[in-house]
C-alpha positions as CSV (number, residue, x, y, z in Angstrom):
1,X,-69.6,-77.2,24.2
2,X,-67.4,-78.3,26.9
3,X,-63.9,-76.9,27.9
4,X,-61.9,-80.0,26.5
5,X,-63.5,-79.7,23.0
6,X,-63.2,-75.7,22.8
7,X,-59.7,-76.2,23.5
8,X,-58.9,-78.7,21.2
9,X,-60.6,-77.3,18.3
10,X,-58.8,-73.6,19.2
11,X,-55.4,-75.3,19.5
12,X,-55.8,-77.0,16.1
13,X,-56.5,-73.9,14.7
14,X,-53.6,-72.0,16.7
15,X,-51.2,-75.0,15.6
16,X,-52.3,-74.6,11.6
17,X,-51.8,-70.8,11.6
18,X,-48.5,-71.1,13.8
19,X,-47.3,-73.6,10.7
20,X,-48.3,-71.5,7.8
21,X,-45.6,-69.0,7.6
22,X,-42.5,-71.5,7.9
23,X,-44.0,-74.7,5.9
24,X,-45.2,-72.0,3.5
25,X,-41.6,-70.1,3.2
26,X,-40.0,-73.7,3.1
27,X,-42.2,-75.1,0.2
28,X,-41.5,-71.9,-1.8
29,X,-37.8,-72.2,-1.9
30,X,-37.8,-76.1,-2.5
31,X,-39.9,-74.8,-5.9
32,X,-37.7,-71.6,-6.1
33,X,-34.6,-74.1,-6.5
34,X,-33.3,-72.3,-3.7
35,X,-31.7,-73.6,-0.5
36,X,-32.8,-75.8,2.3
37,X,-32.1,-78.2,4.8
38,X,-32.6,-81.4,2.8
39,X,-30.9,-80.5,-0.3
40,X,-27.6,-82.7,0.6
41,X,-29.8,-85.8,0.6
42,X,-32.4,-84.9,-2.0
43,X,-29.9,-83.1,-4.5
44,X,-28.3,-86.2,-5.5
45,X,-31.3,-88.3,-5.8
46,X,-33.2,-85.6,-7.7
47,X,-30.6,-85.9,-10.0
48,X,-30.3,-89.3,-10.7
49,X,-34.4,-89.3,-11.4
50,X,-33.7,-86.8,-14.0
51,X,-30.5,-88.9,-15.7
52,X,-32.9,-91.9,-15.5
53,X,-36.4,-90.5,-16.8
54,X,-34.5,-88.1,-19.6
55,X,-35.8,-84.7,-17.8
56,X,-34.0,-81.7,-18.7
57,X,-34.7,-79.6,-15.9
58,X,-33.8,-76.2,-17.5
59,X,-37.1,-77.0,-20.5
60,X,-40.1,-75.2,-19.1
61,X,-43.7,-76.4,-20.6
62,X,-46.3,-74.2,-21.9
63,X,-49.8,-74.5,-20.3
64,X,-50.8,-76.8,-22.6
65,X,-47.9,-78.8,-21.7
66,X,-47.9,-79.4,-18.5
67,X,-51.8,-79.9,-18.5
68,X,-51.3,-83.1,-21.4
69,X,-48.2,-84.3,-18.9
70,X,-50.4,-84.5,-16.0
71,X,-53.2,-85.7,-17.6
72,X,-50.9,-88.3,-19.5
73,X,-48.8,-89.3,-16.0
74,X,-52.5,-90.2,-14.5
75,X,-53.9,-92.3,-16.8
76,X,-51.0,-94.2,-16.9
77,X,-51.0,-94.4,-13.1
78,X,-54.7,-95.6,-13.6
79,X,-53.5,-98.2,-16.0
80,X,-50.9,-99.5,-14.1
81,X,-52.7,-100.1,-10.7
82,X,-55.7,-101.7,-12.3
83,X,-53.0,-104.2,-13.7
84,X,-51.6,-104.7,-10.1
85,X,-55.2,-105.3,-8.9
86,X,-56.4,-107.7,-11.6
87,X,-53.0,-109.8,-11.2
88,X,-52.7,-109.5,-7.3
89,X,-53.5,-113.3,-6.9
90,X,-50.6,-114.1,-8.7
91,X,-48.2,-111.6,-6.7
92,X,-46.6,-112.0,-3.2
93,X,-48.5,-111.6,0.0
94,X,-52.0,-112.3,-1.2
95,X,-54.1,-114.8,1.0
96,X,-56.8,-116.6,-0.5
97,X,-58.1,-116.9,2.8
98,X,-58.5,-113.8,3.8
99,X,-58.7,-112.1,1.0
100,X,-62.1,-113.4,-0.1
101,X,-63.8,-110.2,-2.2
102,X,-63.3,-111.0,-5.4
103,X,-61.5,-107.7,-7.6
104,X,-64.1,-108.0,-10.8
105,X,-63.2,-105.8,-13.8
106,X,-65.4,-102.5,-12.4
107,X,-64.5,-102.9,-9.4
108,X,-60.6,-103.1,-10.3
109,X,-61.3,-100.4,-12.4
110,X,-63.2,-98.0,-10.3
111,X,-60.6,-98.3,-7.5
112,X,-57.7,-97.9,-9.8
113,X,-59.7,-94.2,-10.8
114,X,-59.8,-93.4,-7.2
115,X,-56.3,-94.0,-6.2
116,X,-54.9,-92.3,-8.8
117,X,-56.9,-89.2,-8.5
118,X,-56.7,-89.0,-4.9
119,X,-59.9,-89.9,-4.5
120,X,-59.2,-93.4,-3.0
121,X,-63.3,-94.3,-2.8
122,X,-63.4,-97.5,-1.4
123,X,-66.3,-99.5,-2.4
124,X,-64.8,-102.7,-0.5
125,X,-63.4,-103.6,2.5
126,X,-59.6,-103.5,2.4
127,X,-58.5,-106.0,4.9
128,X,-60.6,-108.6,3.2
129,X,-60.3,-107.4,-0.6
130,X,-56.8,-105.6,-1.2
131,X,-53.1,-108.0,-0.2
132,X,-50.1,-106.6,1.1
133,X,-48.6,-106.2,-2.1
134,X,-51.8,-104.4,-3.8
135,X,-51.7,-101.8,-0.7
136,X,-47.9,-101.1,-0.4
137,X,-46.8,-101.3,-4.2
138,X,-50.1,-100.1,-5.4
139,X,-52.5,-98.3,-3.3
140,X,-49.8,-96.8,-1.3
141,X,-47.6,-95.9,-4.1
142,X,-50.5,-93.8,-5.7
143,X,-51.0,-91.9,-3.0
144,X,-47.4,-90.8,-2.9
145,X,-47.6,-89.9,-6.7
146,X,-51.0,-88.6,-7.2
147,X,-50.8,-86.7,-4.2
148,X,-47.5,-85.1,-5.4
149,X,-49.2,-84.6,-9.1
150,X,-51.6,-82.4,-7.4
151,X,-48.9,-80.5,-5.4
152,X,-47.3,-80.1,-8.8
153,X,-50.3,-78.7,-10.8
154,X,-51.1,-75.8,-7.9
155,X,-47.3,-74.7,-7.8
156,X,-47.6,-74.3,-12.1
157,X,-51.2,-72.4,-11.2
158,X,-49.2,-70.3,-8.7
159,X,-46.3,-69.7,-11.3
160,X,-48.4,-68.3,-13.8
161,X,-50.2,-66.2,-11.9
162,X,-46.9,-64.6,-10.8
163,X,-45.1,-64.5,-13.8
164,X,-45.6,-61.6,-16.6
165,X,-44.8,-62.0,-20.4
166,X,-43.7,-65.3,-20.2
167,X,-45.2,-68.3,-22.4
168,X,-43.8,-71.2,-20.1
169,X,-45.3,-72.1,-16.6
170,X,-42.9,-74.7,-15.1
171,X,-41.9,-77.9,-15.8
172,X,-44.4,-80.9,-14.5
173,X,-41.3,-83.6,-13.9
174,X,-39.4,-81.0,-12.0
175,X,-42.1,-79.6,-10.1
176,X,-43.8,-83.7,-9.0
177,X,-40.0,-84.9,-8.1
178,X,-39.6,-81.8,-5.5
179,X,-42.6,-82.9,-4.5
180,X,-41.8,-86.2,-3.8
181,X,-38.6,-85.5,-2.8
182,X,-38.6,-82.4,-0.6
183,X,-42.0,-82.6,1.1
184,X,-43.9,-86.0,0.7
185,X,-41.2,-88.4,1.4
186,X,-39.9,-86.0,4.5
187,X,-43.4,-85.9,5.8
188,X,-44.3,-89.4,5.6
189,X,-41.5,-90.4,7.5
190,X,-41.9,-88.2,9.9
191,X,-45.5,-88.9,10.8
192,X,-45.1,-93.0,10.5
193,X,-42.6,-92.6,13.6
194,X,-45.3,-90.5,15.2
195,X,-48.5,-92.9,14.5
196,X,-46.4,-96.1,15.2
197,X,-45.1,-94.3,18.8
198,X,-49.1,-94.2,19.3
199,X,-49.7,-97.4,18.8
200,X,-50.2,-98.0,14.7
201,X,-48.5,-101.1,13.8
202,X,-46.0,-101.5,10.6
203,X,-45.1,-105.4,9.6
204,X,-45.9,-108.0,7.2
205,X,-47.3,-110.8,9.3
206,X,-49.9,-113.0,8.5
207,X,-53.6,-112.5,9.6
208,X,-53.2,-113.2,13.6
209,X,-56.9,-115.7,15.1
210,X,-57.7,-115.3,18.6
211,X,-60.2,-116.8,20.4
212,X,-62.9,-114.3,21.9
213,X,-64.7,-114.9,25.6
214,X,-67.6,-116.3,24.0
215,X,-65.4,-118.8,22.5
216,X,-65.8,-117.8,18.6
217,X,-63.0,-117.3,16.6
218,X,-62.1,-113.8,15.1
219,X,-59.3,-113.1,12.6
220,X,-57.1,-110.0,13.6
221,X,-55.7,-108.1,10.4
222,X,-52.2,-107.4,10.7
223,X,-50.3,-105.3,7.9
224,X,-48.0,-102.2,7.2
225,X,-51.0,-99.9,8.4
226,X,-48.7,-96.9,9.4
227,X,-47.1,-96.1,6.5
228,X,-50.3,-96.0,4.3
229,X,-51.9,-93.9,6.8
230,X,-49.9,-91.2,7.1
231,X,-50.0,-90.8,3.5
232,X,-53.2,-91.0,2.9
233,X,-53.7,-87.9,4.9
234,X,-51.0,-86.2,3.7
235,X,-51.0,-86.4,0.2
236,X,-54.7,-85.3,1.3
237,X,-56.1,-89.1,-0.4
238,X,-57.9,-90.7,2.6
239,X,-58.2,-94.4,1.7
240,X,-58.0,-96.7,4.4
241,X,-56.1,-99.8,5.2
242,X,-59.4,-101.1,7.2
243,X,-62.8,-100.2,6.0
244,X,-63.1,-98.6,8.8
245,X,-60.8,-95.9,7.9
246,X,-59.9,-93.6,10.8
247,X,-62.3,-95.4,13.4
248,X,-60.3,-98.4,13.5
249,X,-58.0,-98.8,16.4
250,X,-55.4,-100.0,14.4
251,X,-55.5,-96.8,11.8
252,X,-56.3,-94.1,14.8
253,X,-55.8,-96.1,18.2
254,X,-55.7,-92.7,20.2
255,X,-56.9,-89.1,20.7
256,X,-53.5,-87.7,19.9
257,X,-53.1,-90.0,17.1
258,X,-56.1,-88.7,16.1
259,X,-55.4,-84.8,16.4
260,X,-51.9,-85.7,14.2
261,X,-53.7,-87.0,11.7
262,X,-56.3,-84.3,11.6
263,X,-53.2,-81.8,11.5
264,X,-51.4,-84.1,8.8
265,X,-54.2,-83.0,6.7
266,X,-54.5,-79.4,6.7
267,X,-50.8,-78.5,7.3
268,X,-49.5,-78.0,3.8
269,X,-53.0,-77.0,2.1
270,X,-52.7,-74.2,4.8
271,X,-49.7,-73.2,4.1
272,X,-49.7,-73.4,0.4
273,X,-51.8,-70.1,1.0
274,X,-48.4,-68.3,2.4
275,X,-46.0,-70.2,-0.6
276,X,-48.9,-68.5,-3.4
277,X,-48.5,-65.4,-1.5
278,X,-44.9,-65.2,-1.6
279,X,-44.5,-66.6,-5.6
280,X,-47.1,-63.9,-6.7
281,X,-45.1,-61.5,-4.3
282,X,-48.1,-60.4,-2.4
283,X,-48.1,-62.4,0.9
284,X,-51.6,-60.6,1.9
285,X,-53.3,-61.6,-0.7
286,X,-52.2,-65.2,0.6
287,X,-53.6,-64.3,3.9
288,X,-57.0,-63.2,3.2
289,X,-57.3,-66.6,1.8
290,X,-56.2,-68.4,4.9
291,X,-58.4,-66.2,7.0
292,X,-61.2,-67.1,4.5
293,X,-60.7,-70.2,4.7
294,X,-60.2,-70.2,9.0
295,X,-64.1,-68.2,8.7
296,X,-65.6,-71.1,6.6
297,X,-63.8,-74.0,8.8
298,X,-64.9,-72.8,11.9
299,X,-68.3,-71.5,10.7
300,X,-69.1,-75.2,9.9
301,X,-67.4,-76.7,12.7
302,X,-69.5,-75.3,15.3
303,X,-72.7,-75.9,13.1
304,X,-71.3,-79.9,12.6
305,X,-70.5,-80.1,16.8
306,X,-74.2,-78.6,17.9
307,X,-76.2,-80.6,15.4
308,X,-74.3,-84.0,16.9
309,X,-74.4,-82.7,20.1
310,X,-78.2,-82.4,20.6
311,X,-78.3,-85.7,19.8
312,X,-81.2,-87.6,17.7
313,X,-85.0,-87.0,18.8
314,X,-86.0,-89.4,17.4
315,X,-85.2,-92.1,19.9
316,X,-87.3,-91.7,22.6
317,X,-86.4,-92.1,25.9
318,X,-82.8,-91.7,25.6
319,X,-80.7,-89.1,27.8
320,X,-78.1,-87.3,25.6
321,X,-77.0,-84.9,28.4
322,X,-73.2,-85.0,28.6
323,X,-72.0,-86.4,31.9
324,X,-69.2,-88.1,34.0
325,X,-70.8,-91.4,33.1
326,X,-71.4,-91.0,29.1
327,X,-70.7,-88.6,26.5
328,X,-74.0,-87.0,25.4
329,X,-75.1,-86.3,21.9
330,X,-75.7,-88.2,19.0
331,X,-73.2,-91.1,19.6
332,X,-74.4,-93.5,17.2
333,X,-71.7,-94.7,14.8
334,X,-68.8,-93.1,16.5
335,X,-66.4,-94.0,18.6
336,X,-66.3,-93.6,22.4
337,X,-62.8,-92.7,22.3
338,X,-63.0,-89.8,20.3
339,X,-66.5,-88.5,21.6
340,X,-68.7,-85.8,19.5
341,X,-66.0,-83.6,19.5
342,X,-62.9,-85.2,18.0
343,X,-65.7,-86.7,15.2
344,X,-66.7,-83.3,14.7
345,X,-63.2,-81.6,14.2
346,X,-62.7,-85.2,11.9
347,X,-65.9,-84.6,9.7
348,X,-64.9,-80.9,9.7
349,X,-61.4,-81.4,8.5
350,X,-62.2,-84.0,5.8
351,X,-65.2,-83.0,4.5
352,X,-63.2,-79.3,3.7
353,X,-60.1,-81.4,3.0
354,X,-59.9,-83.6,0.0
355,X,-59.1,-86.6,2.4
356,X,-61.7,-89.1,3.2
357,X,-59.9,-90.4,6.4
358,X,-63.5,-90.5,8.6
359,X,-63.0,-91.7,12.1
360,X,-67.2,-92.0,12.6
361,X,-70.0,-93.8,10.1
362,X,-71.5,-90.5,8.5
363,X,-74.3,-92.0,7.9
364,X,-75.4,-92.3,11.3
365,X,-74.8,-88.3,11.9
366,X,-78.0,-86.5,12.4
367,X,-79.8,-84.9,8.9
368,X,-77.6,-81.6,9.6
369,X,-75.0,-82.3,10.9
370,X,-74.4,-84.9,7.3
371,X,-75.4,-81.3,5.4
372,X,-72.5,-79.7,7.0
373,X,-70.2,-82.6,5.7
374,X,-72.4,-82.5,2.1
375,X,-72.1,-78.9,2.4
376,X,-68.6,-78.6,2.8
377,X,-67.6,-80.9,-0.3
378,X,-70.2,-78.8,-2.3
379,X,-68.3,-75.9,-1.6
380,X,-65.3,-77.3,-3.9
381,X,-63.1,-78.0,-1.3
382,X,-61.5,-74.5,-1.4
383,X,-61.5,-74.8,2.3
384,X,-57.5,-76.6,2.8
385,X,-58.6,-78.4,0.0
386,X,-56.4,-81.1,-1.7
387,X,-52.6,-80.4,-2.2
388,X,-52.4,-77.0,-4.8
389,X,-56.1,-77.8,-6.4
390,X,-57.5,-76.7,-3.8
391,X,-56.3,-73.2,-3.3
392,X,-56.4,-73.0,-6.7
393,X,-60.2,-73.5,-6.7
394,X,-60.2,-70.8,-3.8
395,X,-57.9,-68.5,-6.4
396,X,-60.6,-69.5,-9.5
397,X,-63.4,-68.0,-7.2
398,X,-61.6,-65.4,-6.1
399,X,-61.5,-64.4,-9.8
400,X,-64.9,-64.3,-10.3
401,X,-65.8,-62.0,-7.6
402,X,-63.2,-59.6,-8.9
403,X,-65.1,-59.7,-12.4
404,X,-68.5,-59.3,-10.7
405,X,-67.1,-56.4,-8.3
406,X,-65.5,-55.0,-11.6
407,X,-68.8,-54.8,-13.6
408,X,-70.3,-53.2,-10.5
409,X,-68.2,-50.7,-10.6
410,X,-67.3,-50.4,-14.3
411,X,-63.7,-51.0,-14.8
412,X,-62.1,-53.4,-16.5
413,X,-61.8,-57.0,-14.5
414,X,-58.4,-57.4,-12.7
415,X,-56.4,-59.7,-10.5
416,X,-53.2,-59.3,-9.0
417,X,-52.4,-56.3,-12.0
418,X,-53.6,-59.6,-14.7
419,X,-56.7,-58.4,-16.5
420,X,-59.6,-60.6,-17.4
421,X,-60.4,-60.7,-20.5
422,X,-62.9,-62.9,-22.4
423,X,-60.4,-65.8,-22.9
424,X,-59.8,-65.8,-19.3
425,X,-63.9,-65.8,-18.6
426,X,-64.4,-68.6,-20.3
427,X,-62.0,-70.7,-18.8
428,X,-63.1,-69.2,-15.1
429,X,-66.9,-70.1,-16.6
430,X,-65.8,-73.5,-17.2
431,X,-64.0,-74.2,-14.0
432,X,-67.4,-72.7,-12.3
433,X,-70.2,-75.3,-14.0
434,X,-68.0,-78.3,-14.1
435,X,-69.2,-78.9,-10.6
436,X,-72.7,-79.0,-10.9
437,X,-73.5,-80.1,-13.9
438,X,-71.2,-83.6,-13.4
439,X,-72.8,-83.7,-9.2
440,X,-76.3,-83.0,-10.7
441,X,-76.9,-85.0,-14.3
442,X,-75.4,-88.0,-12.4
443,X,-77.6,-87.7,-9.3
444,X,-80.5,-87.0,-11.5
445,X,-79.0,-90.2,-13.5
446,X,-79.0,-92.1,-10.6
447,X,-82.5,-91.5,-9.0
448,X,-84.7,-91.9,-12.2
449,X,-83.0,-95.5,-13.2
450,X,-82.9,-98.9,-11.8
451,X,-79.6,-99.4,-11.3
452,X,-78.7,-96.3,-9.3
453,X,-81.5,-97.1,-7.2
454,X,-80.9,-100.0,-6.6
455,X,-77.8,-99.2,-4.3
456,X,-80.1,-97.6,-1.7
457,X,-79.9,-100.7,0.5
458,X,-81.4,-99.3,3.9
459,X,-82.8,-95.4,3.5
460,X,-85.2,-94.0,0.3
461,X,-86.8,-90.3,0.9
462,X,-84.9,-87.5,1.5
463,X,-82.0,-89.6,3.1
464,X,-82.0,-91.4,0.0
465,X,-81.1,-88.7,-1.9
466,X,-78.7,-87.0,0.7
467,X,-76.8,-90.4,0.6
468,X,-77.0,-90.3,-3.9
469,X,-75.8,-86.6,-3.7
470,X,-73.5,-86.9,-1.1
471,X,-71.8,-90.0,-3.0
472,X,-71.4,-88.2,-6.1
473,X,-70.1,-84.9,-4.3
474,X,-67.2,-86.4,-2.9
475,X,-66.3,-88.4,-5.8
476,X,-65.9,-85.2,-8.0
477,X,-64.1,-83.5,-4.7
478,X,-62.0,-86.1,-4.8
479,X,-63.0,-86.7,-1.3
480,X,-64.1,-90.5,-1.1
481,X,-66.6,-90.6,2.0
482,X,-69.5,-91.8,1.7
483,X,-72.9,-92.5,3.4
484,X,-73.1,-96.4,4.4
485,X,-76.4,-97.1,3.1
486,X,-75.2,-97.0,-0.5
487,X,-74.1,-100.3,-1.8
488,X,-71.2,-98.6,-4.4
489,X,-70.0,-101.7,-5.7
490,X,-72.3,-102.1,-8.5
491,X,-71.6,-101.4,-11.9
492,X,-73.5,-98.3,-12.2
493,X,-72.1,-96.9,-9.4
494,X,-68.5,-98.2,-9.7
495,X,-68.6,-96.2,-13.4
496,X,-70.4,-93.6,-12.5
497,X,-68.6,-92.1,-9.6
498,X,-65.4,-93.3,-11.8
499,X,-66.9,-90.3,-14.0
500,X,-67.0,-87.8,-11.6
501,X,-63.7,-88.8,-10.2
502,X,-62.1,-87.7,-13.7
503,X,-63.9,-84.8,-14.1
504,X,-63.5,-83.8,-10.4
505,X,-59.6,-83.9,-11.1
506,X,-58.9,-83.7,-15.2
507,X,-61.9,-81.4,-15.2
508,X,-61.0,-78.9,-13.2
509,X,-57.2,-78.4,-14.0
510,X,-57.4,-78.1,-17.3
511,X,-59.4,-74.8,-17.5
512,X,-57.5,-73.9,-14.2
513,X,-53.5,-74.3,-15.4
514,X,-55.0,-72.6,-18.8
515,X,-55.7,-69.5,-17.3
516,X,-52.7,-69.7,-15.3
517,X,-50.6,-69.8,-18.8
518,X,-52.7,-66.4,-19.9
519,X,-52.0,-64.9,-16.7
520,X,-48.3,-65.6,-17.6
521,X,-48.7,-64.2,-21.1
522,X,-49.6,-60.7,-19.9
523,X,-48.1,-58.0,-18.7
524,X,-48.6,-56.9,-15.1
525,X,-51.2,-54.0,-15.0
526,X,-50.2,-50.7,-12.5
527,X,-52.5,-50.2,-9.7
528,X,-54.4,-47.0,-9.6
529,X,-56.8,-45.8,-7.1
530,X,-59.7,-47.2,-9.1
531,X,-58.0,-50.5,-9.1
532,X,-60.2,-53.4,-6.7
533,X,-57.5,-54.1,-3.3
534,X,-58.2,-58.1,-3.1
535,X,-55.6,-58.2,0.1
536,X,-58.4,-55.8,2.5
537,X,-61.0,-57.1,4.9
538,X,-63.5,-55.9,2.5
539,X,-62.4,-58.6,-0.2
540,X,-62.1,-61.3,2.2
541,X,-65.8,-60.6,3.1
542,X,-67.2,-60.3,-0.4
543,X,-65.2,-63.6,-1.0
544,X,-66.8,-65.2,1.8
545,X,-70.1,-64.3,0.8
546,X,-69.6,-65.0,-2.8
547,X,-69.0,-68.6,-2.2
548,X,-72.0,-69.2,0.3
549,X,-74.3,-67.6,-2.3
550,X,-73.0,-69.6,-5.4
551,X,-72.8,-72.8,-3.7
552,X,-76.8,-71.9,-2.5
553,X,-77.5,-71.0,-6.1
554,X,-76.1,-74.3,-7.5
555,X,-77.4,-76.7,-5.0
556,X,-80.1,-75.5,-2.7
557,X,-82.8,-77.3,-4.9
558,X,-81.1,-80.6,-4.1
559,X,-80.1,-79.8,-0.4
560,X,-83.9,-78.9,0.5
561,X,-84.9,-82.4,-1.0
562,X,-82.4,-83.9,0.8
563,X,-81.0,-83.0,4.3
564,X,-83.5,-80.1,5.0
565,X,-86.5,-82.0,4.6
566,X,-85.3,-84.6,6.3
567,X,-84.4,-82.5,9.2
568,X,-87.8,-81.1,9.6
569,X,-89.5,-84.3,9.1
570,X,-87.3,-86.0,12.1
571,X,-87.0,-82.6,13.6
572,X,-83.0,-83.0,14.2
């Protein structure tokens, strides 16, 4: 590892932690009601939403409540997109000359799914499938709400978990418009001026044609790139304007526009870790789970960087020594601007992230390096994660260590003075094999039909089944990467990762803002000296471990068939 790349990934890391603390202080008291900079502008306009949608603030929902909102403001979200994409012939800015993939029923219907569930898996190619209008009123739109949905659900999760003897848990229209409002909207614009000072254009010109050297004619896409890119990272979606996501000069035309992206994505899951800690009043405990998270990121960082920097065996005959001349390593299917390491600190961040804004093919990264990324969505994304669902996956896991270091030492199950009862098991049990069994059954679906194997246009073998897995693992992360040499838009494949896209996000938040509204419900336990500390080193270490061991004990089977092998066969 070279200076530059140790640098930049320890001054990403220094930057994040730097940002916790005050991003996580102001996104508590914009959900506190209390008092901050923006509340002269956003004030008014929250309250006009409210006259206008008939939300009485002051009514707080029940678990159950908020869960059926959420579930309810999606699928109509769904609904409505895959009506903009059926009819976007018929609205402004389409060109039937450019936009030449036709938007069949599945397909509609599959990208509808992914939008709305932050997803945004793309099995097309947006410059040549999705017009103006479909990515600004529809596309982009989602990203804004769905994103801000998630936001809404972990602040509820956070709630209950702080509250004691209380039936209600928030109040979803409340929570998604501060959302919006306060942090979303502010962001966005922020980061647009920043990606269009780099070089990311913003207009609504038609498709420019130049002439190249060799005198063929290429189309140029033109479009209001900018402000769908800075969204899709933060709102932590990752659908690009250009299937080539982040390696397209026009979505990522720089290093630094690169490194603000990266940071675009991680900055409020980060510090959502600091706003849990201060609305369950125990800002350590929000700690150990950055620091967690900060061991994790960097663990598979470094294991991502030396597996693409030793470059592919192979190919015989090739020098993959770094030098003033090239830059060493495995450089197939990235780009020469970024190198191996700004790929690496890319697949790191959105592999752990729920944000599938890749700025390399990942299916040209060597066997390990693409089981660090497969690895990394396996884990649940409770590294950063998406906005709220993921820490609150961290949170869910967190639980179940507590009851296994509670059996061990035979007291009664407890987190943060809540005790864990066998209502609250059952919903933790839930949350825990809703990952695996969706990943697995449709993988196993997958490789013993015709249709799912069908989509393996270029690799079978243990690739083969690396790119099945990984395909399925990011559509229940609500990821949306994907290996190349799966050809998604089939009608198997545009369902079936539609399935896992649900479950990955309906799935898991159900069982999650239940226990949240039991937590609420009970009264907060004293601590005694028996009782387990969950804000010590020790903790943070048991957590650690605990969700190395699971994620080994759900999918090791799979990952030895797929990557491992691989790796040992090709010896990379």
């Amino acid at each position: 590892m070279n200076v530059y790349n140790a640098v930049q990934y320890l001054l990403f890391v220094v930057i994040v932690t730097a940002c916790v603390k005050p991003l996580g202080g102001y996104m508590h008291r914009v959900f506190a009601g209390q008092r901050t900079a923006l509340d002269r502008l956003c004030r008014p306009l929250e309250r006009g939403i409210y006259r206008l949608a008939g939300v009485h603030p002051a009514e707080e929902m029940t678990a159950p409540q908020y869960a059926i909102a959420f579930i309810l403001f999606g699928f109509i979200c769904i609904l409505l997109l895959y009506i903009i994409l059926r009819l976007q012939r018929f609205l402004p800015w389409f060109y039937p000359a450019y936009q030449t993939t036709p938007l069949s029923p599945d397909l509609a219907l599959n990208t509808a799914v992914s939008f709305s569930t932050t997803t945004t898996w793309q099995a097309y190619a947006g410059e040549s499938t999705m017009s103006y209008f479909s990515q600004m009123v529809g596309l982009c739109a989602q990203n804004f709400l769905a994103g801000a949905a998630g936001l809404a659900v972990g602040i509820a999760f956070f709630r209950g978990l702080g509250r004691e003897s209380c039936a209600t848990i928030g109040n979803f229209w409340v929570d998604i418009t501060r959302s919006l409002l306060w942090i979303l909207l502010p962001g966005a614009l922020l980061g647009a001026v920043l990606l269009v000072w780099q070089g990311v254009p913003i207009n609504f010109h038609p498709y420019a044609t130049a002439t190249t050297l060799e005198g063929a004619s290429q189309v140029i896409p033109q479009g209001p790139v900018a402000a769908l890119e800075i969204i899709k990272n933060l709102g932590t979606n990752g659908g690009g304007f250009f299937n080539a996501n982040g390696a397209h000069p026009y979505e990522n035309p720089t290093p630094l526009s690169n490194f603000i992206e990266l940071l675009s994505i991680v900055l409020v899951p980060a510090a959502l870790t600091n706003t849990f800690g201060r609305m369950v009043r125990h800002v350590r405990q929000g700690w150990v789970f950055y620091w967690v998270m900060v061991i994790l990121f960097c663990g598979g960082l470094v294991a991502l960087h030396l597996a693409e920097r030793q470059g592919n065996p192979s190919v015989h005959g090739a020098d993959f020594t770094q030098s003033k001349l090239q830059s060493g390593g495995n450089m197939e299917g990235k780009e020469v601007r970024f190198g191996v390491g700004a790929t690496a600190l890319a697949g790191g961040v959105t592999s752990n992230a729920s944000t599938g804004s890749a700025n390399a093919a990942d299916d040209s990264f060597t066997a390990l390096g693409g089981m660090v990324l497969l690895v990394n969505l396996l884990l649940g994304e409770v590294v950063f994660g998406g906005l709220g669902m993921g820490l609150a996956g961290m949170i869910m896991t967190a639980v179940i260590a507590v009851f296994l270091a509670g059996l061990m030492i035979g007291r009664t199950p407890e987190y943060l003075g809540k005790k864990i009862g066998p209502r609250e098991n059952k919903m933790i049990v839930l949350y825990a094999i809703t990952g695996p069994v969706t990943i697995l059954v449709l993988t196993a679906i997958a490789i013993v039909t015709r249709p799912g194997l069908a989509g393996l246009t270029t690799n079978a073998g243990p690739h083969g089944l690396t790119t099945i897995v990984f395909a399925f693992a990011s559509s229940f992360a609500n990821n949306g990467q994907a290996f190349a040499g799966l050809s998604a838009n089939t009608f198997f494949y545009n369902l079936a990762t539609s399935i896992a896209m649900i479950a990955g996000r309906f799935g898991l938040v159900v069982p999650a803002l239940w226990f949240a509204g039991l937590a609420a419900r009970q009264k907060n336990t004293p601590a005694t000296r028996g009782t387990l500390r969950t804000d010590s080193l020790t903790f943070g270490l048991l957590l650690t471990t605990f969700l190395i061991v699971v994620t080994a004990l759900s999918y090791l089977p799979v990952l030895t068939l797929g990557p491992i092998l691989e790796s040992l066969h090709r010896g990379i």
